[in-house]
C-alpha positions as CSV (number, residue, x, y, z in Angstrom):
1,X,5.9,-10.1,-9.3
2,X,4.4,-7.6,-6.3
3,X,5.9,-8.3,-3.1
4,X,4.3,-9.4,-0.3
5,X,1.8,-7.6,1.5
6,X,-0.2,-6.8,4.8
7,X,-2.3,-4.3,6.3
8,X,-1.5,-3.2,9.9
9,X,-4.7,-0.9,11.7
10,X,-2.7,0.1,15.1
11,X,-5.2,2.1,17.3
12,X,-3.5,4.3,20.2
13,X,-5.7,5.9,22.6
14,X,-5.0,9.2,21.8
15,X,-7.2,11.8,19.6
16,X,-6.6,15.1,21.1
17,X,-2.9,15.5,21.6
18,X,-1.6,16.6,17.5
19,X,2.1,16.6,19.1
20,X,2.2,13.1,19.8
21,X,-0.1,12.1,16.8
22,X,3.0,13.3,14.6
23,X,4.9,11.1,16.8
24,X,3.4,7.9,16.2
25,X,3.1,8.7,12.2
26,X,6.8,9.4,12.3
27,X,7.5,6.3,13.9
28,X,5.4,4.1,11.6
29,X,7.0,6.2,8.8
30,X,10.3,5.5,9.8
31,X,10.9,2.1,8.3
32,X,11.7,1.6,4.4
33,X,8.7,-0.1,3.0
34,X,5.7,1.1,5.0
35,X,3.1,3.3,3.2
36,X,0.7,4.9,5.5
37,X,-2.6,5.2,3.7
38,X,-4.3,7.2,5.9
39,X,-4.9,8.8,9.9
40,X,-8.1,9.5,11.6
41,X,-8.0,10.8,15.0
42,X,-11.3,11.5,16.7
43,X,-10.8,13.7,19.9
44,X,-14.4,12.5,21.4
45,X,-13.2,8.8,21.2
46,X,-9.8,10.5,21.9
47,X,-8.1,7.7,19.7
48,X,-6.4,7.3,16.9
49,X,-6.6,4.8,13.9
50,X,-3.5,4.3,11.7
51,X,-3.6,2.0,8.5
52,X,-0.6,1.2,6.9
53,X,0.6,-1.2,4.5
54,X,4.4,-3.0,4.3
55,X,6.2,-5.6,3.7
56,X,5.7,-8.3,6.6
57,X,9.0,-8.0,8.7
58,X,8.6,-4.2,8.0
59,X,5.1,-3.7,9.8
60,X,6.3,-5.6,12.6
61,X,9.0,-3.2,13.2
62,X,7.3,0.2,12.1
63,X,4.2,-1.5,15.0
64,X,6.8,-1.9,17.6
65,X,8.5,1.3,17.1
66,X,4.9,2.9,17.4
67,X,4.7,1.2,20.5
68,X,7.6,2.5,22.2
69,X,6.4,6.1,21.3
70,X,3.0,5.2,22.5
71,X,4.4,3.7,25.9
72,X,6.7,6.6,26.2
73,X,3.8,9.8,25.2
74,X,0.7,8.2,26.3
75,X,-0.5,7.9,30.1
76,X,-4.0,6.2,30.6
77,X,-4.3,7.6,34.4
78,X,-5.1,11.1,32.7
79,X,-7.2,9.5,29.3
80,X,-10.6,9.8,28.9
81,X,-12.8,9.5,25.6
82,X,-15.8,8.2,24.5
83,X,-13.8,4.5,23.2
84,X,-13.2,1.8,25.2
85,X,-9.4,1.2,25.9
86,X,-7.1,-0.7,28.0
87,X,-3.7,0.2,26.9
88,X,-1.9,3.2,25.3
89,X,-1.2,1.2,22.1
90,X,-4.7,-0.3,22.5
91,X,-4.8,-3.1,19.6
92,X,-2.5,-3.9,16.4
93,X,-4.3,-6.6,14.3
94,X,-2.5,-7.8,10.7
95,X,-4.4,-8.4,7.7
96,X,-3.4,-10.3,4.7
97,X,-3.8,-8.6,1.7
98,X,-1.1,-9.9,-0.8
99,X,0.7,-13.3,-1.3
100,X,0.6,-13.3,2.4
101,X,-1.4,-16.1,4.5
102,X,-3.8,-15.9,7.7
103,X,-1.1,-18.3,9.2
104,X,1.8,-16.2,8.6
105,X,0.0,-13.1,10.2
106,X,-0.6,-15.2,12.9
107,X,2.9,-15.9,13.0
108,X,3.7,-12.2,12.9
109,X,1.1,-10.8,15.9
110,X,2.6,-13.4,18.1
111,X,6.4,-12.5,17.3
112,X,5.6,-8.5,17.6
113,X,4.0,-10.0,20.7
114,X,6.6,-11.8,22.1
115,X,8.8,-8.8,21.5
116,X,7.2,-5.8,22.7
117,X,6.6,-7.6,26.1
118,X,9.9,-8.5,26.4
119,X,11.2,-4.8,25.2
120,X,8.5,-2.5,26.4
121,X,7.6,-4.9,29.9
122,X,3.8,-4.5,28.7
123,X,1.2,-7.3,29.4
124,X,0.0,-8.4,25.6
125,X,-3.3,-10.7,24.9
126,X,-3.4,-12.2,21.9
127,X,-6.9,-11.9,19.7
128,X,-9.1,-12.9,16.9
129,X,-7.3,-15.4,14.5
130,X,-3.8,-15.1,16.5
131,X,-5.4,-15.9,20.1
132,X,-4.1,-18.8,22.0
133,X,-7.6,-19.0,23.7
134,X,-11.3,-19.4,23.0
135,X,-12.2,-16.9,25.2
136,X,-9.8,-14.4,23.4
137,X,-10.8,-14.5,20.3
138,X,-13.2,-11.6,20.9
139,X,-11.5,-8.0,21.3
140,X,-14.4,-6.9,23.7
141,X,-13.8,-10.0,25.9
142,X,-10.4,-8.9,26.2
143,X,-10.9,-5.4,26.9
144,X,-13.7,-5.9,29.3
145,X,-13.5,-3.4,32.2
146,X,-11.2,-1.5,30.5
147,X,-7.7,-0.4,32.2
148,X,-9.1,0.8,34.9
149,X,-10.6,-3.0,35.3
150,X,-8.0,-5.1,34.2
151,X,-5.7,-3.5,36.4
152,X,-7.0,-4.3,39.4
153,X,-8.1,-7.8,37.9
154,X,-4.1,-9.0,36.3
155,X,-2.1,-10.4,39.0
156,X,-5.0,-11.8,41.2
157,X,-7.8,-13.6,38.7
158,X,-5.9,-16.3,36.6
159,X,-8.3,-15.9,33.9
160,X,-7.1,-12.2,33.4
161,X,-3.1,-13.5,32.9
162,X,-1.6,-12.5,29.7
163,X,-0.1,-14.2,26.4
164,X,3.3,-12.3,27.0
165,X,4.7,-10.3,29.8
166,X,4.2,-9.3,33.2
167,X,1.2,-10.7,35.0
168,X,0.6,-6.9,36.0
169,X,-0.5,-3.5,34.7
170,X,1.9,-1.1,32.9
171,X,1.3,1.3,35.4
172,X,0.7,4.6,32.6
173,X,0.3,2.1,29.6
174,X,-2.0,-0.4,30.6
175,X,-2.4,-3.6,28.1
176,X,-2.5,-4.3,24.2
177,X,-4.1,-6.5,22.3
178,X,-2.2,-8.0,19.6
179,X,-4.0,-9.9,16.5
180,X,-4.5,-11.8,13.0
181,X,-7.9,-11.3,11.7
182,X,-9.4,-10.5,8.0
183,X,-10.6,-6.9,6.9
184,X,-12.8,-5.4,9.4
185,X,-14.1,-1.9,8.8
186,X,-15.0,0.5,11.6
187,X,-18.2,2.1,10.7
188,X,-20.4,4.9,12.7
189,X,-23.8,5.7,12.2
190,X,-25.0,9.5,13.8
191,X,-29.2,9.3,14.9
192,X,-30.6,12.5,14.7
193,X,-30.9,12.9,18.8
194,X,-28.8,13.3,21.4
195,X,-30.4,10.0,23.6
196,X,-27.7,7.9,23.6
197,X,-30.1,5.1,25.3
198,X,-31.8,4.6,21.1
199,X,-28.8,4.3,20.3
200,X,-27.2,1.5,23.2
201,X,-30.9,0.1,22.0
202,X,-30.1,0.0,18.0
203,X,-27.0,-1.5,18.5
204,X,-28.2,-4.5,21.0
205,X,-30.8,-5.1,18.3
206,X,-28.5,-5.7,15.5
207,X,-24.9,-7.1,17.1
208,X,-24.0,-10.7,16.4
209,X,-24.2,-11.2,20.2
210,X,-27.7,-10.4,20.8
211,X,-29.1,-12.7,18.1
212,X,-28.8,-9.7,15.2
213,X,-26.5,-9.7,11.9
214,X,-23.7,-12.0,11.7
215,X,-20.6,-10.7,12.1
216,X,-21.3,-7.4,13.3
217,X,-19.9,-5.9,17.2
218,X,-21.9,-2.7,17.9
219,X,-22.5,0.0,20.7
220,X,-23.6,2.8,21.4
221,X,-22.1,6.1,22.5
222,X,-22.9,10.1,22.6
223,X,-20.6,12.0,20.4
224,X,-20.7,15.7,19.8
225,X,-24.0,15.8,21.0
226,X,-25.2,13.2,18.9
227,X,-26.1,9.4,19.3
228,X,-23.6,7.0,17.8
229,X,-24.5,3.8,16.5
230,X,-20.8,2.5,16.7
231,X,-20.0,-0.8,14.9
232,X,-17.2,-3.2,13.6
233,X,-18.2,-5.1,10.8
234,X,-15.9,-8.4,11.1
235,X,-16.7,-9.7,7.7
236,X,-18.0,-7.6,5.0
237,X,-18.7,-10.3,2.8
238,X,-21.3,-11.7,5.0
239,X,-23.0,-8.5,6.3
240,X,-21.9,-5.4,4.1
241,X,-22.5,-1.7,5.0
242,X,-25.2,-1.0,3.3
243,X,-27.0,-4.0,5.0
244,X,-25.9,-2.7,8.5
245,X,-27.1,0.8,7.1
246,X,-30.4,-0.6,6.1
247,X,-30.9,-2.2,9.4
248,X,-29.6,0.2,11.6
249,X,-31.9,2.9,9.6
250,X,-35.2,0.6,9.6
251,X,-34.7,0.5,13.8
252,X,-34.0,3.8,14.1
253,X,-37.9,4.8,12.2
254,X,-39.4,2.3,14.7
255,X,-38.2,5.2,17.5
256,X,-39.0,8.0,15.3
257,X,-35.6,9.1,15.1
258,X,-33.7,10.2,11.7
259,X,-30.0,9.1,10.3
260,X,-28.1,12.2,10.3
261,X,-24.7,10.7,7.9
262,X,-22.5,7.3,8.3
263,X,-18.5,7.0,8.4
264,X,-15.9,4.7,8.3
265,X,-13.2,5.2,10.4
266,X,-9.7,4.0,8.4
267,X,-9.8,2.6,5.1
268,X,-12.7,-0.2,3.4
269,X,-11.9,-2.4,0.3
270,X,-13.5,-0.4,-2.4
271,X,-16.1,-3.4,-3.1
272,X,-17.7,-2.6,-0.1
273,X,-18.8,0.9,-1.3
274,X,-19.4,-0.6,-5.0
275,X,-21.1,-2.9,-3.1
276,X,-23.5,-0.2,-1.3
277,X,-23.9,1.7,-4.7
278,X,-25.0,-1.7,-7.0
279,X,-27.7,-2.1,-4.2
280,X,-29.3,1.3,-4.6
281,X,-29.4,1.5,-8.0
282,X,-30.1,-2.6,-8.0
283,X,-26.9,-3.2,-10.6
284,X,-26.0,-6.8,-10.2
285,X,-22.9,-6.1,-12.4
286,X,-21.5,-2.8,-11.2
287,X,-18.1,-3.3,-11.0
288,X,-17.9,-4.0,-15.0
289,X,-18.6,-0.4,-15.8
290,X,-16.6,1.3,-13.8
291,X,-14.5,4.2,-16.1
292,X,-12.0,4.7,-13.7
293,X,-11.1,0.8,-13.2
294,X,-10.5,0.7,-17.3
295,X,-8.7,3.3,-17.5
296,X,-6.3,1.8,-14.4
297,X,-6.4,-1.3,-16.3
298,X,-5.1,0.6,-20.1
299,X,-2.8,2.5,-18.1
300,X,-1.0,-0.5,-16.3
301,X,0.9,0.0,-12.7
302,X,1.8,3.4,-11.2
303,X,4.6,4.2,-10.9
304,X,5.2,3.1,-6.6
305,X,3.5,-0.1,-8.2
306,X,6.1,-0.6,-10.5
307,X,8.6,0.0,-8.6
308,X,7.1,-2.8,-5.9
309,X,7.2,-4.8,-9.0
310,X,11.1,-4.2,-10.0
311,X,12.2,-4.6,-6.2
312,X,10.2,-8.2,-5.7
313,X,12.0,-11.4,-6.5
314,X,10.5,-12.4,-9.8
315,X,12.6,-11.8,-13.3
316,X,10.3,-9.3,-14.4
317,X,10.3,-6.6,-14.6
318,X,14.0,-6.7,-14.7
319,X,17.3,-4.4,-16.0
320,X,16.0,-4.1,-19.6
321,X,12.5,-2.3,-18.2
322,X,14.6,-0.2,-15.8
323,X,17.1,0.9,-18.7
324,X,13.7,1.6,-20.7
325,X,12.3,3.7,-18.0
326,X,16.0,5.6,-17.6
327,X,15.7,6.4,-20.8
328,X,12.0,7.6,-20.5
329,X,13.2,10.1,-18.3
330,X,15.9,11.6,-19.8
331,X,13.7,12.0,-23.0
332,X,11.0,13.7,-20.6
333,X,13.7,16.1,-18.8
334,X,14.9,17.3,-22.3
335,X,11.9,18.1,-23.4
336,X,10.9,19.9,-19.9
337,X,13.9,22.2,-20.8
338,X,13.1,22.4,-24.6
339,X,9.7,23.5,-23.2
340,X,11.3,26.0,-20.7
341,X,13.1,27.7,-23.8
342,X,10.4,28.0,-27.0
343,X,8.5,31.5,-26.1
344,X,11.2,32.8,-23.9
345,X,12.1,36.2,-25.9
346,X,16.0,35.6,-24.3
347,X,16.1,32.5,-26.5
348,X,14.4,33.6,-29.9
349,X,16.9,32.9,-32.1
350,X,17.1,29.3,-31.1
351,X,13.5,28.7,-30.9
352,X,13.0,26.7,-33.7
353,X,15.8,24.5,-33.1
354,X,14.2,24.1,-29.3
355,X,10.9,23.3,-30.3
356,X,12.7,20.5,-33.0
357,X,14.4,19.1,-30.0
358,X,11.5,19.3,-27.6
359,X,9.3,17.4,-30.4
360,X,12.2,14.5,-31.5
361,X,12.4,14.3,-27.4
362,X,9.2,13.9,-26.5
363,X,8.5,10.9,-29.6
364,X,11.5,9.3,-28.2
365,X,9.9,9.5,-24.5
366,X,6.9,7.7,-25.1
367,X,8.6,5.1,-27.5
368,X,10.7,4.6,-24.5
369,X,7.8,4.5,-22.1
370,X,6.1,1.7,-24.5
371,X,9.6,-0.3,-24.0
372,X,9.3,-0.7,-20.3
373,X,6.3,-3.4,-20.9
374,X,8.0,-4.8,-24.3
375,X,11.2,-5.6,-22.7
376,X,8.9,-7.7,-19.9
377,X,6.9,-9.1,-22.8
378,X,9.6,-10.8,-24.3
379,X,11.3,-11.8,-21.5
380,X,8.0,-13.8,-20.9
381,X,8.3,-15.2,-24.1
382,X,11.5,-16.8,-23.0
383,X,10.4,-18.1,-19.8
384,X,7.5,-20.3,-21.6
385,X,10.2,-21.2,-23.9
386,X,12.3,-22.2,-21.0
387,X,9.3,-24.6,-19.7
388,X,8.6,-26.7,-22.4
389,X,9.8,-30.0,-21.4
390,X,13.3,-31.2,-22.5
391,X,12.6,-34.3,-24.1
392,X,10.8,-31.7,-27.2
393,X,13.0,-31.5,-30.0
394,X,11.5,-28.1,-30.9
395,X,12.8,-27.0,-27.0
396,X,15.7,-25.1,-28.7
397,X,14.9,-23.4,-31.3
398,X,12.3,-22.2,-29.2
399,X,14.3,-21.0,-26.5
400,X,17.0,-19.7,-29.1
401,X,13.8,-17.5,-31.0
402,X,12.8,-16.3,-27.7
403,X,16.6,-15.2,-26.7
404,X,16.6,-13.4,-30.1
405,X,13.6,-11.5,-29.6
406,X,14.4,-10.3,-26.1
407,X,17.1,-9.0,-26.9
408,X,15.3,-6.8,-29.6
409,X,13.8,-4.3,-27.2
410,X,17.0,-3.8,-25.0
411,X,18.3,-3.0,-29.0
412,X,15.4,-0.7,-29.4
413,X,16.1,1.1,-25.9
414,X,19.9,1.8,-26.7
415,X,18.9,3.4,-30.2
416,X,16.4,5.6,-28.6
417,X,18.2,6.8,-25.6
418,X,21.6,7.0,-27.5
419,X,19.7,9.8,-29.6
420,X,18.9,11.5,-26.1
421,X,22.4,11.7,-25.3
422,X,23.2,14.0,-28.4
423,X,19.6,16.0,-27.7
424,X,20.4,16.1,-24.1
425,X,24.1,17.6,-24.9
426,X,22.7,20.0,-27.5
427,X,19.5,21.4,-25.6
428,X,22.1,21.9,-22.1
429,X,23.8,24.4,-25.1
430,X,21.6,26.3,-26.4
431,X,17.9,26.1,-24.1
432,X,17.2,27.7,-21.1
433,X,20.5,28.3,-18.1
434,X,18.1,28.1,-15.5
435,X,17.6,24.2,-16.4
436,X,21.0,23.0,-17.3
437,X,21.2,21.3,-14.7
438,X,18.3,19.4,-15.7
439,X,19.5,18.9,-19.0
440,X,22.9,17.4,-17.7
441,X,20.8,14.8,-15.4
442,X,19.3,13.7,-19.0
443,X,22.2,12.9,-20.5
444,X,23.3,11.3,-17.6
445,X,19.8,9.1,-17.3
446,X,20.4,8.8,-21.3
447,X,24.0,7.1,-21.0
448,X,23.1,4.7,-18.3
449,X,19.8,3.5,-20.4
450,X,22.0,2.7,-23.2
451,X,24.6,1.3,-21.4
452,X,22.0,-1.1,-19.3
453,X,20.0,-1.5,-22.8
454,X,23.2,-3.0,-24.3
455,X,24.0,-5.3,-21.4
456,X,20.7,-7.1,-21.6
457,X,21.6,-7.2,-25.0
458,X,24.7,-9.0,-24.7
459,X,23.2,-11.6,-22.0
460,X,20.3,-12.2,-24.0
461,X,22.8,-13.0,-27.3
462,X,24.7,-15.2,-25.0
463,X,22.3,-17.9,-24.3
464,X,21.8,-18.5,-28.1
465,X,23.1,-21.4,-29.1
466,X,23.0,-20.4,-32.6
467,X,25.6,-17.8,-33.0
468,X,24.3,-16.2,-36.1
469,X,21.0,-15.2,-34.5
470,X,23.3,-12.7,-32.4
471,X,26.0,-11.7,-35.0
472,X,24.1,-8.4,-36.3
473,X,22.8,-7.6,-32.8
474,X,26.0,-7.2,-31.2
475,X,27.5,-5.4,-34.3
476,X,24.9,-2.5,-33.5
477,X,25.5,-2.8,-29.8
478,X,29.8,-2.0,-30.4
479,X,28.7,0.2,-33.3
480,X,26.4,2.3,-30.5
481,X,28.9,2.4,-28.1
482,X,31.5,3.6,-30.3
483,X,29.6,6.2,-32.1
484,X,28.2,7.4,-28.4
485,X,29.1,11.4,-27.3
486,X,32.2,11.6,-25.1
């Protein structure tokens, strides 16, 4: 079963400076479990937009270490940029995305919240689905005035006090904005003109606040000699790109201005762009003939996937897929050296001999491949047989069946990768020197498959309550340990 999951979007004000960019990526970076999907820093906003995704606890940490690099690097008495900004780390909102509630991102902004006042001595406001009030559920609300503003504001007008921290302005830091909210996508629009006034005008026409699309914050700035419809689309689901595209496109014709191109600044959820195409092309079901999704679907998880998978805290995928994949790649490393030594002129007079190995390897790699999902199948099997109520009289021989048959791909594995071990031993002898090294790491990927193959064997036989189901099984099992390669 995945883990749990949730996006993090931290924004720092800073686009220009590629020194301290690294910084914050290595500090995000820095905490097992966090994936950062991607970095986009614009030096005329002269901000930067991370998105990452982790574990809960984990984004909190890899946010707050960010923050300290942020507080540390970044000094808003010298920043300038075409984004409006009022601290350093300017806002870090959390996103569900899997097996993880709005609530507990709520939970989550105000704890990083709590902590990075209390650490870093910055005022923090808390925003959207995390804010403790009304008038802070709105980001621009918050950041009205900017740091310039708010600093002369905190301290002296009540209404400016923050959730956390001191009631004044980190001097070279300013303020963050901390949040819970649902996917929002950043999205740009360039007009064919440099008047920044059609563009101030576009957005007024089409914000949320000025009677326009639901869900949709917009302005309008001049960037790289271009007007910039700039927008945050708050719910994609109720007003999607290509609806803001439309509009924004119709209004700019009124003014005989010209759409130059569009971008989105950090990631979307893909079904916004299917979303955008189906409406061209007027395809109500688009997403049902989409090549690539089938052929993610045939292929099953990739490998980081599956590996999220192994590490979460359901039974499956468990030891016997992990001793199936070890044994996948032992097969695959013998037959990368059998491969390194058929056509090599040094090693023609074992040539045929490799490219027997390399074959027999590379049939027993992808039968061990195939054994990472049957050893999860049957342990599935065994879990339904497990539910079925107690009071069935059929319960146990049910659950005796389904022990049996579990333990018949663990069997499989330790066959398979047992062979390897010999292959692995002969190929180090006779293939290529420059991989026996790889060759060695084979064998040893070969002998802990069969070893962890047999243990699930043996755990799976002991929950039988009918002895004889096991008898034969654990006959082979001895049998392959005692006939296994010293």
């Amino acid at each position: 079963m995945p883990s749990p999951l949730i996006e993090c979007v931290p924004n720092f004000s800073e686009g220009r400076d590629a020194a301290t960019i690294e910084a914050l990526r290595t500090a995000l970076t820095s905490v097992p479990g966090v994936r950062l999907l991607d970095v986009q820093a614009d030096a005329s906003h002269n901000r930067s937009v991370f998105t990452l995704v982790a574990p809960p606890e984990a984004a909190l940490e890899a946010a707050l270490r960010a923050m300290r690099v942020a507080t540390e690097r970044i000094d808003l008495t010298k920043h300038t940029g075409e984004h409006p900004r009022m601290g350093a780390t300017d806002v870090i909102p959390f996103i569900p995305v899997r097996d993880v509630t709005m609530d507990q991102c709520v939970s989550l902004a105000r704890r990083l919240g709590e902590r990075a006042a209390a650490e870093l001595r910055l005022p923090i406001y808390l925003y959207a689905k995390a804010a403790l009030r009304p008038d802070r559920e709105r980001l621009p609300d918050i950041r009205k005035g900017e740091f310039e503003g708010l600093r002369e504001r905190i301290g002296t007008d009540p209404a400016a006090d923050p959730d956390f921290g001191p009631r004044r302005i980190h001097p070279t830091a300013g303020a963050t904005a901390v949040g819970a909210r649902p996917f929002l996508v950043a999205f740009n629009i360039y007009l064919d003109t440099p008047d920044v006034a059609v563009a101030k005008e576009i957005a007024k026409r089409i914000r949320t606040s000025s009677g326009g699309l639901p869900a949709v914050q917009a302005s309008g700035f001049e960037v790289g000699g271009r007007a910039q419809v700039s927008m945050n689309l708050l719910d994609i689901d109720t007003t999607p790109p290509a609806a803001v595209y439309a509009a924004v496109e119709a209004e700019a014709r009124t003014r005989g201005v010209a759409v130059m191109k569009s971008e989105v600044v950090g990631l979307v959820p893909e079904r916004a762009i299917l979303g955008a195409g189906a409406a061209a092309l007027r395809l109500p079901d688009a997403a049902d003939h989409l090549l690539e999704a089938k052929i993610r679907a045939a292929e099953g998880p990739a490998l980081d996937g599956w590996l999220e998978d192994l590490a979460g805290g359901a039974p499956v995928p468990g030891g016997g897929s992990a001793a199936a994949l070890a044994g996948a790649l032992a097969g695959a490393l013998v037959t990368m050296v059998a491969r390194l030594t058929v056509g090599r002129k040094a090693y023609a007079a074992v040539e045929r001999r490799a490219a027997e190995v390399l074959a027999e390897a590379d049939t027993l790699r992808a039968e061990l491949r195939r054994l990472v999902d049957d050893d999860a199948a049957a342990y599935t099997k065994v879990s339904a047989a497990y539910a079925i109520p107690k009071d069935d009289p059929a319960r146990g021989r049910a659950i005796d069946v389904a022990l049996a048959g579990a333990a018949q791909p663990p069997l499989q594995v330790a066959r398979r990768a047992a062979r390897l071990v010999t292959l692995a031993r002969e190929i180090a002898g006779i293939g290529n020197k420059n991989a026996r090294s790889d060759a060695k790491v084979a064998a040893a990927l070969a002998r802990a498959a069969v070893a962890g193959a047999i243990e699930n064997v043996r755990v799976n036989v002991a929950g039988v309550s009918d002895p004889a189901l096991g008898k034969e099984l654990l006959a082979e099992t001895e049998r392959l340990e005692r006939d296994l390669p010293a």
